[in-house]
N, C-alpha and C positions, 0 to 999 in steps of 0.2 A: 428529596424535598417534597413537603405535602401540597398537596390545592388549598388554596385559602378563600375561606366563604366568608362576604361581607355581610352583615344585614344591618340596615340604617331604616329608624322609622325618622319621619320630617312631619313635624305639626306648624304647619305656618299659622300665621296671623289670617283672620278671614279674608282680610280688603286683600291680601297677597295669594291666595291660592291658586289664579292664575298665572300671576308671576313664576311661582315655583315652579307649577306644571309643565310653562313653558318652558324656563330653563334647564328644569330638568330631562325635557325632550330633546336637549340641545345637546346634555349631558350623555341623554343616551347613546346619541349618534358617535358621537366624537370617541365614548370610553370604548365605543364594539371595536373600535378603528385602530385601541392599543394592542402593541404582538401579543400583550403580556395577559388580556383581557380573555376569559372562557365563555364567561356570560356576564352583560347587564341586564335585567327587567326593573323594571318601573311598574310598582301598581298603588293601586288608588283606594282607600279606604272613608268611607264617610257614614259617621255614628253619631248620631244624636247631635247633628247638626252641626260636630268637628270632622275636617277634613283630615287625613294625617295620608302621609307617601311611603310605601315602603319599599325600599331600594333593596334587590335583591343583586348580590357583583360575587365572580368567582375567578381568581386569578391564578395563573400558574404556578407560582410561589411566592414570597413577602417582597421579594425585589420586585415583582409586577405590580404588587397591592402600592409599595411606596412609589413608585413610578407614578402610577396612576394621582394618588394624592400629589404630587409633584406638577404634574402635566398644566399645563396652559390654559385648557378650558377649566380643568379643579378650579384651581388659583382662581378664575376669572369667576368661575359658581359662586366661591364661596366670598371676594370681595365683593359682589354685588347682592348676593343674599341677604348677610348677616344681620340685617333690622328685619327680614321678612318671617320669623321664627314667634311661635309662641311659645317656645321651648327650644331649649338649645339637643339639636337631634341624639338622636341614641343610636350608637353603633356599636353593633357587635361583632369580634374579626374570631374567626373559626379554622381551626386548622382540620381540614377533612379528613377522616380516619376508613371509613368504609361507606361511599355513597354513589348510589345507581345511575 
C-alpha cells in the first residue's frame, strides 16, 4: 500500500477568513491526533487581496485518508464551514510513488 498525499486549497469568503483559520487550527490539532495521519500543515496564502489555505495531509494509506474524512471533527469542519467558501475547495488525493 502507498502513502497518500492530500492537497486542498480553501478560498473562503473575506468576512470568513478568520473563521476558517481558526477552524482550521482546530483541524490541525485533532487530524496530527489520527494513527492513520503522517502529516497535517496548514498554510496561508494571500494575493491580491484574496486569502486562500492550502491544506497539505499525508496519510498511511486510503483507509487513513477515508478515516480521516469520516472523523468527528471533519464532519464537524465541514457542517459549520459550508457557507464560509468563495469557492467550493479543490482537492487533490496523490498516491506517493518516490518521495523524500
Amino acid at each position: 500500500m502507498s502513502v497518500i498525499a492530500v492537497h486542498a486549497i480553501i478560498t473562503p469568503k473575506p468576512e470568513h477568513v478568520n473563521d476558517v483559520q481558526t477552524e482550521m487550527l482546530n483541524m490541525v490539532r485533532a487530524s496530527r491526533q489520527e494513527p492513520g495521519n503522517l502529516r497535517y500543515d496548514l498554510l496561508r496564502e494571500e494575493k491580491d487581496g484574496t486569502v486562500r489555505f492550502h491544506v497539505q495531509e499525508r496519510y498511511r494509506d486510503r483507509a487513513a485518508t477515508q478515516a480521516h474524512r469520516d472523523s468527528e471533527h471533519y464532519q464537524a469542519y465541514r457542517g459549520k464551514a459550508g457557507d464560509w467558501f468563495a469557492a467550493t475547495p479543490e482537492v487533490t488525493v496523490l498516491e506517493e510513488i518516490d518521495v523524500a
